[in-house]
Residue frames as qw, qx, qy, qz and C-alpha x, y, z in Angstrom:
[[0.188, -0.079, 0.207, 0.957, 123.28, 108.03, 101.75],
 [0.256, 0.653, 0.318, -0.638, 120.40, 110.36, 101.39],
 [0.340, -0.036, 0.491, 0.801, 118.92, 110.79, 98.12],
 [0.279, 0.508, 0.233, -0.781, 116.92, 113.99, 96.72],
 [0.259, 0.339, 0.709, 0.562, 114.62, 113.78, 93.93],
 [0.049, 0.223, 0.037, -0.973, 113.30, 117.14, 92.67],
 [0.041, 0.459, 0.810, 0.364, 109.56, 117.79, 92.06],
 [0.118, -0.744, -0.609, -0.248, 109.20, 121.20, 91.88],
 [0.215, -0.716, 0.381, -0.544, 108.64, 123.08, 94.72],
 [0.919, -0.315, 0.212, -0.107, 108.58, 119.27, 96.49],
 [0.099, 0.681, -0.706, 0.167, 111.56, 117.22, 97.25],
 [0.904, -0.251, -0.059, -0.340, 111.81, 114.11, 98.18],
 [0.101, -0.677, 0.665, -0.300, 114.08, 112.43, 100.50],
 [0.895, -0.120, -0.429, -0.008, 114.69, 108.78, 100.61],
 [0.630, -0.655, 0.259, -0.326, 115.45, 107.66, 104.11],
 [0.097, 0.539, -0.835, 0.053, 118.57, 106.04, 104.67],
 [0.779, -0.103, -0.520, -0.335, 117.61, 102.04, 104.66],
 [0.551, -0.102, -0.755, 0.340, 119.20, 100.85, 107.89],
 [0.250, -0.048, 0.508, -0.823, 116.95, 100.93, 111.27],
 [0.288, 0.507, 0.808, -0.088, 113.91, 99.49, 109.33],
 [0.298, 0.613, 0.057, -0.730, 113.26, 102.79, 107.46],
 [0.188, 0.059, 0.733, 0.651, 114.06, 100.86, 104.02],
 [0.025, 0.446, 0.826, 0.345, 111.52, 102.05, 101.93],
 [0.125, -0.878, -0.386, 0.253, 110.54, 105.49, 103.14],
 [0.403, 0.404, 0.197, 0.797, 110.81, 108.57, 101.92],
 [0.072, -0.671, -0.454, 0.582, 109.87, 112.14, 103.16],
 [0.313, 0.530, 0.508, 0.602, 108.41, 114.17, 100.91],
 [0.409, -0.632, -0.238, 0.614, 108.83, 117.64, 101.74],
 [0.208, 0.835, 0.437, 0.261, 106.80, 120.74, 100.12],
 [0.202, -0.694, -0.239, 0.648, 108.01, 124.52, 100.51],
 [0.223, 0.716, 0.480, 0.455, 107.06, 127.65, 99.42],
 [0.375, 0.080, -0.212, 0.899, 108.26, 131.25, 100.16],
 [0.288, -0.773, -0.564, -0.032, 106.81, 133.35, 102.15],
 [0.356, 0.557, 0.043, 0.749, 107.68, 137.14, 101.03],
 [0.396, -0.805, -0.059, -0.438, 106.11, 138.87, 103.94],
 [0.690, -0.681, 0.236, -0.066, 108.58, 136.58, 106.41],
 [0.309, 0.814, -0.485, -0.079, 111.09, 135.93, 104.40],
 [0.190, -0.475, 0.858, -0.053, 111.07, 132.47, 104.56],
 [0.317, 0.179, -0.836, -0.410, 109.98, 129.46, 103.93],
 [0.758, -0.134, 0.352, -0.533, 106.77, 127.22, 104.83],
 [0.114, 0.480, -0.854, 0.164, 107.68, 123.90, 105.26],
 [0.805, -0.049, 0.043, -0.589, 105.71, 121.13, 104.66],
 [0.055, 0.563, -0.803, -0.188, 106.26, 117.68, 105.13],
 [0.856, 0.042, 0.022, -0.515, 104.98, 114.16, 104.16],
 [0.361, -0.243, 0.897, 0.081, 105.92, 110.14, 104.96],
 [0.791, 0.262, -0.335, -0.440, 105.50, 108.00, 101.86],
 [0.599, -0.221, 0.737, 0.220, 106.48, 104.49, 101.94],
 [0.272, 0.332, -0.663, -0.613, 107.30, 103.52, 98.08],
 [0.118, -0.144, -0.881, -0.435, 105.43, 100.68, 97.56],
 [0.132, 0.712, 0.631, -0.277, 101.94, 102.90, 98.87],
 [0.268, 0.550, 0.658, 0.439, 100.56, 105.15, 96.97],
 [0.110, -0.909, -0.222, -0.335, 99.41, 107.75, 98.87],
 [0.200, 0.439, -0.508, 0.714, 101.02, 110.12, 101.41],
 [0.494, -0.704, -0.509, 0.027, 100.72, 110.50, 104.76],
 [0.197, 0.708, -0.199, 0.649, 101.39, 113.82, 106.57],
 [0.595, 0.016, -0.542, 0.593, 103.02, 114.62, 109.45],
 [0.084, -0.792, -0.600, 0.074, 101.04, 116.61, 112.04],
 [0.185, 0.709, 0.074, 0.676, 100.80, 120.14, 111.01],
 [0.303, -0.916, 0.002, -0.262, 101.75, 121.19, 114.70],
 [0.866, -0.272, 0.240, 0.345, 104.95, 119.88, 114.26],
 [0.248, -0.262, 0.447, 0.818, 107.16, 120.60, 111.23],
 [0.260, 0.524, 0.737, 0.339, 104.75, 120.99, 109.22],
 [0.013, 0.931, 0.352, 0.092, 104.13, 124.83, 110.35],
 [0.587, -0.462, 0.117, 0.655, 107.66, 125.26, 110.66],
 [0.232, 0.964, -0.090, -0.097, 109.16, 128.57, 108.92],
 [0.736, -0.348, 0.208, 0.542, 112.88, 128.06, 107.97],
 [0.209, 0.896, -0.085, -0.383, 115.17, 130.28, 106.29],
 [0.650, 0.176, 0.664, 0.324, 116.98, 129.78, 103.01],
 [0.200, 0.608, -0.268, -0.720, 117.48, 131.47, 99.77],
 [0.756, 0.458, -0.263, -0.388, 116.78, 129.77, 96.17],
 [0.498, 0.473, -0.709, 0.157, 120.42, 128.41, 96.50],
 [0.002, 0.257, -0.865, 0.431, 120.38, 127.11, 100.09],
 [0.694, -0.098, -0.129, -0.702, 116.65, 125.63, 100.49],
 [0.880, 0.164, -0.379, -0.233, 117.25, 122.54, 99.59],
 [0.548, -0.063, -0.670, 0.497, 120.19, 121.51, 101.69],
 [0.265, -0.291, 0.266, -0.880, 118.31, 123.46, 104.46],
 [0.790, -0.009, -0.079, -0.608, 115.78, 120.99, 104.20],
 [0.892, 0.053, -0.449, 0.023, 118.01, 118.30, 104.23],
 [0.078, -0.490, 0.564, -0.660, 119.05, 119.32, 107.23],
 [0.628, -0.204, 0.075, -0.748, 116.09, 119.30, 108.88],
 [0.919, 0.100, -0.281, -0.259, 115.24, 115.68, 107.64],
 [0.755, 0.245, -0.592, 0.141, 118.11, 114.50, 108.28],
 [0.051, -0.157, 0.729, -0.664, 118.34, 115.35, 112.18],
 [0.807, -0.065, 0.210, -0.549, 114.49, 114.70, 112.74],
 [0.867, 0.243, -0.408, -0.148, 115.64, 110.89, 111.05],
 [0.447, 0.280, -0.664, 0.530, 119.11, 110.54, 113.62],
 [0.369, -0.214, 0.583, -0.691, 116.58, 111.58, 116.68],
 [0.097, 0.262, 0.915, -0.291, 114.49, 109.11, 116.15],
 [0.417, 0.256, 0.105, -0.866, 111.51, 111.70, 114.90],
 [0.467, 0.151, -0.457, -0.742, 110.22, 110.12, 112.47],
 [0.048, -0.090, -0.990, 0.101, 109.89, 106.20, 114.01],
 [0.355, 0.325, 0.614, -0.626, 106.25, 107.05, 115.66],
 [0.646, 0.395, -0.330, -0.563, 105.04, 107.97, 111.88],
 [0.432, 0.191, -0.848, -0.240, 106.40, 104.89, 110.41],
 [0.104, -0.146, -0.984, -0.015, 104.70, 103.13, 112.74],
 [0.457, 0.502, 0.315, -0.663, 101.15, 104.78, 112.98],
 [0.394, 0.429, -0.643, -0.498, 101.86, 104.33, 109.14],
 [0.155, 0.125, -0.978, -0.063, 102.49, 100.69, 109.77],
 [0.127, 0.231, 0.781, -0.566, 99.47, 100.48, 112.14],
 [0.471, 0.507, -0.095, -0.716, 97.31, 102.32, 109.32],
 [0.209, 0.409, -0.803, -0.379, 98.45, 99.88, 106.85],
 [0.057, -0.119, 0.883, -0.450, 97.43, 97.05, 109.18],
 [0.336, 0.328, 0.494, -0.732, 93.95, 98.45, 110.22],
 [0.481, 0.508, -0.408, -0.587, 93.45, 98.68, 106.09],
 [0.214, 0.093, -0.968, -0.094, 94.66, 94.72, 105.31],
 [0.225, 0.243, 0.839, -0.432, 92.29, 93.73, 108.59],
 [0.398, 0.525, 0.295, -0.692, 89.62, 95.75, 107.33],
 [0.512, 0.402, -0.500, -0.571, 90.00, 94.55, 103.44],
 [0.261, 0.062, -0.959, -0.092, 90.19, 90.97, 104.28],
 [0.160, 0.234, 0.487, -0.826, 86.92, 91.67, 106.29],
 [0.628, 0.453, 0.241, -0.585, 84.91, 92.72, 103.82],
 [0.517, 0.320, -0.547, -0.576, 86.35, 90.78, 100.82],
 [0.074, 0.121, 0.955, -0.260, 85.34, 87.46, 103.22],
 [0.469, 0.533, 0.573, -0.410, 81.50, 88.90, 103.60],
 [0.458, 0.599, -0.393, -0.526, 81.62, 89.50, 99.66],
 [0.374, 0.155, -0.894, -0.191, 82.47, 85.89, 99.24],
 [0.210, 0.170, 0.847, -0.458, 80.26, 84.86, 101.75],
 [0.568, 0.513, 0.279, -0.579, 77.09, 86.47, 100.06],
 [0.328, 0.371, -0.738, -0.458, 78.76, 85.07, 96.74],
 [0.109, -0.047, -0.993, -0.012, 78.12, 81.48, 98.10],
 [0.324, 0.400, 0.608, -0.605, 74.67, 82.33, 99.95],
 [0.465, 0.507, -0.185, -0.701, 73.61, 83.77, 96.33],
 [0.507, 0.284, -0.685, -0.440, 74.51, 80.59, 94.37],
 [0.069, 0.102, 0.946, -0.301, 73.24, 78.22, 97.14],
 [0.299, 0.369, 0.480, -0.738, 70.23, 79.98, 96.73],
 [0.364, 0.503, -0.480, -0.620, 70.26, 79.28, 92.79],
 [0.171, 0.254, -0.941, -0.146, 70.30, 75.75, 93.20]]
């Protein structure tokens, strides 16, 4: 089951847990746009236990217009989410995500090795 948590003009859409999505959300910005009478549509992949977002390329949904009144927005939006989740849209993110994630670990365990390395060189050098 889909579940919305309200922040705002942002929403946020946990991501049903079977497939491997457990732990994702889409977070998922809009804001009216009076001149087109509709909405700009913005959208972002969190995983809960990171911190930051990560956005979804802006020549995708992310420049999408959709239409919607005060009252219908929101399930409008969970529309949206929820077919881009049943095609399959979102999988590439999660994993670029995953692959980001990855690239980060490699790259922390990297430098907190040469940080221990110059630790030991420093007190070898003390003795």
């Amino acid at each position: 089951m889909y579940q919305i948590i309200k922040e705002g003009y942002t929403i946020r859409i946990k991501l049903p847990a079977k497939c491997g999505q457990e732990g994702y959300s889409v977070k998922c910005t809009y804001k009216y746009k009076k001149a087109k009478e509709k909405y700009m549509l913005a959208l972002w992949l969190k995983r809960e236990d990171i911190e930051e977002d990560f956005r979804i390329d802006a020549q995708e949904i992310d420049a999408q217009l959709i239409p919607g009144t005060r009252e219908t927005i929101e399930n409008n939006i969970l529309r949206i989410v929820r077919h881009a989740y049943e095609t399959g849209y979102f999988d590439r993110y999660i994993k670029r995500f995953e692959y980001t994630c990855k690239c980060f670990e490699k790259g922390n365990e990297l430098i907190e090795q040469e940080i221990e390395n110059k630790r030991e060189m420093e007190a070898a050098d003390h003795q």
